[in-house]
C-alpha positions in Angstrom: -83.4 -25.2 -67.8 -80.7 -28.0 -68.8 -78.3 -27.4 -71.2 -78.6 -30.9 -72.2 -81.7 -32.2 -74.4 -82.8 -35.5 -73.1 -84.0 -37.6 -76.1 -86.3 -40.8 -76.5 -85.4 -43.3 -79.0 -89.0 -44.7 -79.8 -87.7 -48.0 -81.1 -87.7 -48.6 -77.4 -91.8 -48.3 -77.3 -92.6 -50.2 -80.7 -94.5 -52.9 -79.1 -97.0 -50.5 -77.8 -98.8 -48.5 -80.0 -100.0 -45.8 -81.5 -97.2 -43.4 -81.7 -99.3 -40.7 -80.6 -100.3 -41.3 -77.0 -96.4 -42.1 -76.7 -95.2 -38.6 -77.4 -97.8 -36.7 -75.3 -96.8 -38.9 -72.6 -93.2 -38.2 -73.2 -93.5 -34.7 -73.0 -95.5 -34.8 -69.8 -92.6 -36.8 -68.5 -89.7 -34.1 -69.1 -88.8 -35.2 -72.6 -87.5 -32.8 -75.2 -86.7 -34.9 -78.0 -87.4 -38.1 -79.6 -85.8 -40.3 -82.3 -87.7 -41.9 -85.2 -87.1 -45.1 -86.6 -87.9 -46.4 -90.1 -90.8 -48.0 -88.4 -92.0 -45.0 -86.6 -91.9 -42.8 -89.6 -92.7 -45.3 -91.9 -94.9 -43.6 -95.5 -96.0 -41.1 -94.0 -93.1 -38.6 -92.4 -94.9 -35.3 -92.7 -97.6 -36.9 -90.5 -95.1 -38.3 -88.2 -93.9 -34.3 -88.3 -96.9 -33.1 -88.0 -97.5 -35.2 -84.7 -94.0 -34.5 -83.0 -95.0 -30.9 -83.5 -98.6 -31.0 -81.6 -96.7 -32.4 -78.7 -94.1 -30.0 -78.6 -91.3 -32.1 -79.2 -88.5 -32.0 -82.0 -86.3 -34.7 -84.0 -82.6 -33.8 -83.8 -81.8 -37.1 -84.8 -83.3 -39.9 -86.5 -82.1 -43.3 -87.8 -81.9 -43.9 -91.7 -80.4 -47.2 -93.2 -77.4 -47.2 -94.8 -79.2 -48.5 -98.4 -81.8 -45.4 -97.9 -78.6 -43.5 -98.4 -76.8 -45.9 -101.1 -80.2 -46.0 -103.0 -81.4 -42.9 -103.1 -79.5 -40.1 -101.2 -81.4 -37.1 -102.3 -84.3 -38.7 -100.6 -82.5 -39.4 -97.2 -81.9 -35.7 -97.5 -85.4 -34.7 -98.0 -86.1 -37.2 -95.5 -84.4 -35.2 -92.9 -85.7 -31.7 -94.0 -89.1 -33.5 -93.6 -88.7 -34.6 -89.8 -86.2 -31.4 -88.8 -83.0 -33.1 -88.3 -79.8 -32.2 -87.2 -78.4 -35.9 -87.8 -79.1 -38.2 -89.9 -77.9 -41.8 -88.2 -77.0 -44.8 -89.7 -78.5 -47.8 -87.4 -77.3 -51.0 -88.0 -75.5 -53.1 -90.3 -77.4 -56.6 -90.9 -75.1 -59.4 -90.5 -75.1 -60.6 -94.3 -73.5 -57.0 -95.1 -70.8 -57.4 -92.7 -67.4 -57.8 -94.3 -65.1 -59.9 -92.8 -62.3 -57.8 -93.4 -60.7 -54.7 -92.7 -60.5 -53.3 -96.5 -64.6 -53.9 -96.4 -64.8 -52.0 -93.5 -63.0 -49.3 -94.9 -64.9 -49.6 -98.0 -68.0 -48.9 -96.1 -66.2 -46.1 -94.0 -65.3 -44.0 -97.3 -69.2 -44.5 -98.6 -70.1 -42.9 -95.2 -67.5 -40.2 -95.8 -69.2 -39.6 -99.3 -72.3 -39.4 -98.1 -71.2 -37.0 -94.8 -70.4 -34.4 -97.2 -72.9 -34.2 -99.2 -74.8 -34.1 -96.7 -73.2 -31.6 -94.8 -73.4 -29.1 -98.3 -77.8 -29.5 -97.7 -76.8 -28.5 -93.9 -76.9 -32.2 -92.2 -74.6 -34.3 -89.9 -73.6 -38.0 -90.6 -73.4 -40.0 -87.8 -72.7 -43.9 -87.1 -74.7 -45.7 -84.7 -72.5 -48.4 -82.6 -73.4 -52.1 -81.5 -71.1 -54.4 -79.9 -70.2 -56.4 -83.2 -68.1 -53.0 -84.7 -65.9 -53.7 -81.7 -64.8 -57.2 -82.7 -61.0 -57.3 -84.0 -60.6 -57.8 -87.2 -58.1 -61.0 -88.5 -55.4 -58.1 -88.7 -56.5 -57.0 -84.9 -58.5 -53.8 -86.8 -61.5 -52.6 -85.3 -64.3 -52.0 -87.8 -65.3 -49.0 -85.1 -62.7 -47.6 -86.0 -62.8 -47.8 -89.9 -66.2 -46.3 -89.9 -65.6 -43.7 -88.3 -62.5 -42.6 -89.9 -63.5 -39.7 -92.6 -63.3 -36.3 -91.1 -67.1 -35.9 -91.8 -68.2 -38.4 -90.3 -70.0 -38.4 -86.8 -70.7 -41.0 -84.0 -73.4 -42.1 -82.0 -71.7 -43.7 -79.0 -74.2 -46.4 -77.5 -73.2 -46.9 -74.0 -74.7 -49.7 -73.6 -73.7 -51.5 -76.9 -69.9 -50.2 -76.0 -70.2 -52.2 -72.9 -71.9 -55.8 -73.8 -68.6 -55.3 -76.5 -66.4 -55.8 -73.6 -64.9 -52.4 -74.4 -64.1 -49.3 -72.5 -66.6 -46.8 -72.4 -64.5 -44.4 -70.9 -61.9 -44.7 -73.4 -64.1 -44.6 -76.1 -65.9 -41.7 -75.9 -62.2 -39.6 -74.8 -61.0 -41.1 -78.2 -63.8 -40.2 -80.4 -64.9 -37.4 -78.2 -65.2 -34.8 -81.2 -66.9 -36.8 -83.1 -70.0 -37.3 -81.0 -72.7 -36.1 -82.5 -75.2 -37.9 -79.5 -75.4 -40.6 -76.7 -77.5 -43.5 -76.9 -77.7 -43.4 -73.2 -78.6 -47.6 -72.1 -78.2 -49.3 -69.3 -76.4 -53.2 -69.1 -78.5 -55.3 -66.3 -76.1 -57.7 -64.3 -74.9 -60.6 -65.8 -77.2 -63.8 -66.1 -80.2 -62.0 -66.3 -82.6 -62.3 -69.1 -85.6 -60.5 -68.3 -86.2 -57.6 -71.0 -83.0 -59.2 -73.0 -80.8 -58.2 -70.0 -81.2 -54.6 -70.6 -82.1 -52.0 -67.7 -83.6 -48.7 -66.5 -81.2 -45.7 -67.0 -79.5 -45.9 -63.4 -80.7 -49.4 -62.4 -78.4 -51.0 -64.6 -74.5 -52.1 -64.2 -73.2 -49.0 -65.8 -71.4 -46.6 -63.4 -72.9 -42.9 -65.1 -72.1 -40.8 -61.8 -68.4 -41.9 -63.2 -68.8 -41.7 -66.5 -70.4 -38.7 -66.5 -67.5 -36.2 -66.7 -66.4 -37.8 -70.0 -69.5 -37.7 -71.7 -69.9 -33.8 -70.6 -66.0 -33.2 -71.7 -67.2 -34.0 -75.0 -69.6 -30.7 -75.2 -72.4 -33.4 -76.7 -76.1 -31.8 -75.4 -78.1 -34.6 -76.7 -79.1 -38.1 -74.7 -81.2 -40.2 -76.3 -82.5 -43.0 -74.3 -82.9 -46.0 -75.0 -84.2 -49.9 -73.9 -84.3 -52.4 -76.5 -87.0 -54.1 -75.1 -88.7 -53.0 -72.3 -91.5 -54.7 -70.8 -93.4 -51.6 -69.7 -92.0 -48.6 -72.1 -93.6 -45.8 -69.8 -91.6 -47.5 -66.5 -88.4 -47.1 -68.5 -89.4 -43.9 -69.7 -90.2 -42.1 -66.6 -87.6 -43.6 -64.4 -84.7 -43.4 -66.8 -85.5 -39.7 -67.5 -85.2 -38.6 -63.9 -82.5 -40.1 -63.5 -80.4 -38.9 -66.5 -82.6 -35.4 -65.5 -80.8 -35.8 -62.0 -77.3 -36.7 -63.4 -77.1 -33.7 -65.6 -77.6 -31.4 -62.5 -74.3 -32.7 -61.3 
């Protein structure tokens, strides 16, 4: 058996319902793990449980806005006790809530540091969830990655694939916030000029190079990949081919 728990972040299967066909499929493919959304969640997160349990499958992570937390934090918490998290992720910053600044970046990066600790006293980890727009200097040449992430509490979910459409380093990135990475969104870049599936790939089809990245991703002691396609055509294509491939890597 791997030491590594391969993950599926089920935002990548939302145009094909019902959930529940999804997971038993996923864990006839290999799958350990898979991460909710708001929307796969939605009222009813016991019953979401309750499902993730028949198939055999567990939520070590799950994504929970930012206002969730701001709003009403003891109910993130809950939240999380409810689906059996390890790691409560914060998503995705809508574009209107950006600052355009590095003190409003920073702002933002000491609420997340609030809200790491408290919930790390109810036994939960904080973690940021990267797109390419946190890697855009700032007017003073800051990066808001990097203001996010700076209270000691506060974790990081590196997206591969979001680290490269940046135009960033993934290498570099994950040896310089190595101990702070809490999972991998594990998502392939197709080659420039395409399109299709908003130019995203299967795990290993793709532009990224994991055979060489893959020693800096298991430097980091991280066991958990969650993969991901932000809008795949067929979900179960992605799925399956993308977990035998990250199956096969991990061998290595």
């Amino acid at each position: 058996m791997s030491r590594y728990r391969i993950s599926f972040q089920l935002y990548s299967a939302r145009n094909f319902p019902p959930i529940e066909p999804q997971l038993e499929a996923l864990k006839a493919m290999g799958y350990d793990a898979v991460e909710p959304y708001r929307g796969a969640y939605g009222e009813n997160p016991s019953g979401f449980r309750r499902a993730v349990d028949r198939a055999g499958l567990s939520c070590p992570t799950g994504h929970v806005a930012l206002d969730a937390l701001d709003t009403d934090r003891g109910a993130a918490i809950e939240l999380a006790r409810t689906l059996g998290l390890e790691t409560v992720v914060v998503p995705y910053l809508v574009p209107e809530k950006r600052p355009d600044d590095a003190a409003g970046w920073a702002a933002i990066g000491r609420r997340l540091g609030e809200h790491a600790a408290a919930l790390a006293d109810a036994g939960f980890n904080l973690a940021w969830h990267n797109h390419d727009f946190e890697y855009r200097p700032l007017p003073g040449g800051e990066r808001p990655i990097d203001l996010l992430l700076a209270a000691p509490g506060v974790r990081f979910e590196a997206d591969i694939g979001w680290i490269v459409r940046a135009g960033a380093d993934p290498k570099a990135e994950i040896v310089k916030y190595g101990d702070k990475v809490a999972a991998f969104h594990v998502k392939d870049v197709a080659a420039a000029g395409t399109t299709v599936e908003d130019g995203w790939a299967d795990v290993g089809a793709g532009t990224i190079d994991w055979k060489a990245l893959w020693p800096a991703m298991a430097a980091t002691g991280c066991d958990l990949l969650v993969l991901e396609h932000d809008n795949p055509a067929d979900w179960k294509r992605f799925a399956s081919a993308s977990h035998r491939f990250v199956a096969d890597l991990v061998k290595g």
